[in-house]
Phi, psi and omega in degrees: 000132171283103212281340156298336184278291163341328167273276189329301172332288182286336183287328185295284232271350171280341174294304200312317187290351183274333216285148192303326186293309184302318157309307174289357175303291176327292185297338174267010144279345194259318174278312182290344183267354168260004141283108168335301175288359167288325211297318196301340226226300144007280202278323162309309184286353178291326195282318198252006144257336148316317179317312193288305193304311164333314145294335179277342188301331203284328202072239168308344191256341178287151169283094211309280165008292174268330182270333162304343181282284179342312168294301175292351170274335203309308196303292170324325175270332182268000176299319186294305183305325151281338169252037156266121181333289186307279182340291205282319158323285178326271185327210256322321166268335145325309171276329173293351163295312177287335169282316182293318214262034150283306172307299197310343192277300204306317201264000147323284221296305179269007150323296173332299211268003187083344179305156196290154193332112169012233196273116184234343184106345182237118202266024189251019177256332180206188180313332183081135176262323191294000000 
């Protein structure tokens, strides 16, 4: 194994981790699995959707009723659960995570393949990523 690549290797990833996207990634990950009230409301749609397979399992005999309440409640809970702060950070910083480290892969990657240095931003060299 080549112990320069293995040291670059760790040397990216200790960068990666220093980096603004990776941290707030943590941190909107640290907040959303410590709110309670996600948790709570998690844990009602997990409960109201066992509930529908539980009905839909009955075929003809489920209660027709009972599973539009269910739906609507369902619905109701993933409406909170999107118009939530912690969520939508978490989404955002997922994505600003998922962008830098696209980059890093696109400029790996043609390192490999020999292509000229990676990502520039001008997508009028390839297919484009962004």
């Amino acid at each position: 194994m080549n112990e320069n690549v293995i040291k670059a290797a760790n040397a990216l990833a200790i960068e990666l981790a220093k980096s603004e996207e990776i941290i707030n990634l943590q941190k909107s990950r640290e907040a959303y699995t410590h709110n309670a009230e996600l948790s709570k409301l998690a844990t009602e749609y997990m409960v109201q959707s066992a509930a529908m397979e539980e009905e839909l399992k009955k075929g003809d005999d489920a209660d027709k009723d009972l599973m539009v309440a269910i739906k609507d409640r369902m619905m109701q809970i993933s409406a909170q659960l999107n118009e939530s702060a912690d969520i939508i950070a978490l989404r955002n910083a997922e994505e600003a995570a998922s962008v830098l480290l696209n980059e890093v892969n696109s400029i790996l990657s043609a390192a490999i393949s020999g292509e000229e240095g990676g990502c520039g931003h001008d997508c009028s060299h390839c297919s484009g990523c962004h």
